[in-house]
Wavefront OBJ file of the C-alpha trace (Angstrom):
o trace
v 0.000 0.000 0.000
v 0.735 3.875 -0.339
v 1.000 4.392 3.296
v 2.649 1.107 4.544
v 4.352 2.842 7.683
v 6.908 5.351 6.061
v 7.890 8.562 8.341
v 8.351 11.925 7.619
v 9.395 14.779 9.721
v 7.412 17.095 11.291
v 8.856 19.907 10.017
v 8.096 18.644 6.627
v 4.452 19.561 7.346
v 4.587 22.674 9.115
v 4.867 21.779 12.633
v 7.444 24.054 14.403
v 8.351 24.467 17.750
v 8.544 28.287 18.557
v 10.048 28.484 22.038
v 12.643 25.607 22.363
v 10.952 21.865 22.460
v 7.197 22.057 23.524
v 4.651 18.974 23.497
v 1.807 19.579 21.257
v -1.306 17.475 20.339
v -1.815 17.121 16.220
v -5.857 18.149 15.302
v -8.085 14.906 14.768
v -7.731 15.969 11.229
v -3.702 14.664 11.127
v -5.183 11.388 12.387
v -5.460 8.516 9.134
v -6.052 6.147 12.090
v -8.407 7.976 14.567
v -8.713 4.563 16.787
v -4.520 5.079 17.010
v -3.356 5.991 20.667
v -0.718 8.382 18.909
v -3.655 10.427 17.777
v -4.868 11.443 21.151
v -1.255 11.690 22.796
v 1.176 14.791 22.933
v 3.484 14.948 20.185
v 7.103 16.726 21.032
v 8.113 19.096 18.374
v 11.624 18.860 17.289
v 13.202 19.125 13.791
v 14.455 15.460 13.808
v 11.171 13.921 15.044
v 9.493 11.567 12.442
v 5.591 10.756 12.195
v 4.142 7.391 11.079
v 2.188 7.751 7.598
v -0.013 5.117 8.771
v -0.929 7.002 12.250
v -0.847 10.591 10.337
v -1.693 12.493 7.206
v 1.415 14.085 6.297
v 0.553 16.259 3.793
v -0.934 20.011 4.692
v -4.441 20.860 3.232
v -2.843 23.969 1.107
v -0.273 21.508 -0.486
v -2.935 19.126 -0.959
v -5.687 21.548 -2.191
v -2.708 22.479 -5.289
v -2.103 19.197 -6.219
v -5.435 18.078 -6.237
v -5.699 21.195 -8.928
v -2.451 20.485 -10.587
v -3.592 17.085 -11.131
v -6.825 17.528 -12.355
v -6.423 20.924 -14.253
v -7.096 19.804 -17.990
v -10.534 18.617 -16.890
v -11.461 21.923 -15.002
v -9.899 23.686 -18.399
v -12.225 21.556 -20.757
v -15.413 21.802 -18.483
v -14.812 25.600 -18.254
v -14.537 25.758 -22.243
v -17.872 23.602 -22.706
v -19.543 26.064 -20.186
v -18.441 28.796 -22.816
v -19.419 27.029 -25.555
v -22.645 26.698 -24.038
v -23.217 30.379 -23.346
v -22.272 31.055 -26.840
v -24.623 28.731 -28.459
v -27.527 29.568 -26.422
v -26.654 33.251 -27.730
v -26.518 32.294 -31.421
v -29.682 30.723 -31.363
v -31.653 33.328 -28.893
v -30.439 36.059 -31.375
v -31.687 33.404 -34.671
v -34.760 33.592 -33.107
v -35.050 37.354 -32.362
v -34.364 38.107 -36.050
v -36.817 35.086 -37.194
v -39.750 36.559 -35.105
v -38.984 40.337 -36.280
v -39.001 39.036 -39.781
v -42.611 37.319 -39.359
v -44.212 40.177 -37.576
v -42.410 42.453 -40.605
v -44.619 40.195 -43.248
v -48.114 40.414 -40.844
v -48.526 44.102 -41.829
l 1 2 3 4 5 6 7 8 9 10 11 12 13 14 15 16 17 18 19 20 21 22 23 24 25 26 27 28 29 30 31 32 33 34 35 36 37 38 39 40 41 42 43 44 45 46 47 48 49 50 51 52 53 54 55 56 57 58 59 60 61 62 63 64 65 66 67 68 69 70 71 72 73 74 75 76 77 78 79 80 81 82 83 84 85 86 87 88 89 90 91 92 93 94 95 96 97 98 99 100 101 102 103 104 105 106 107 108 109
């Protein structure tokens, strides 16, 4: 699997310590396992501290949120051109129909 146990640092995903080493507890939201002990337990912050993939999500939401985009950009590009297409057709064929009607009411009088 993906997440079979690897660690990362904590400084790779944004946890610092300010003031020397300080114990901190991750949010629920780090937690992949949420039944994990390590979830509910003080973490201490230092730079060479490592987390357990399989206990945490190592990845911040911001990084995430971009790749997620990255990944998938070609299909927001082509769903954003359709809606455009879309706009323009319905425009075509509203102002086709404008000119059709004016023409029959021209030929009533």
């Amino acid at each position: 699997s993906a997440h079979s146990g690897s660690l990362h640092p904590v400084k790779e995903i944004g946890i610092v310590s300010g003031y020397g080493d300080q114990s901190v507890t991750l949010p629920r939201s780090c937690c992949r396992d949420t039944a994990s002990t390590l979830c509910y337990s003080s973490v201490q912050v230092k730079d060479d501290i490592s987390l357990d993939t399989a206990v945490f999500f190592t990845q911040g939401c911001a990084e995430k949120i971009i790749q997620v985009f990255d990944d998938h950009l070609i299909y927001l590009a082509c769903a954003g051109l359709g809606v455009v297409l879309l706009e323009f057709l319905g425009l075509f064929f509203s102002l086709c129909l404008c000119c059709t009607n004016k023409n029959i009411n021209d030929r009533k009088v």
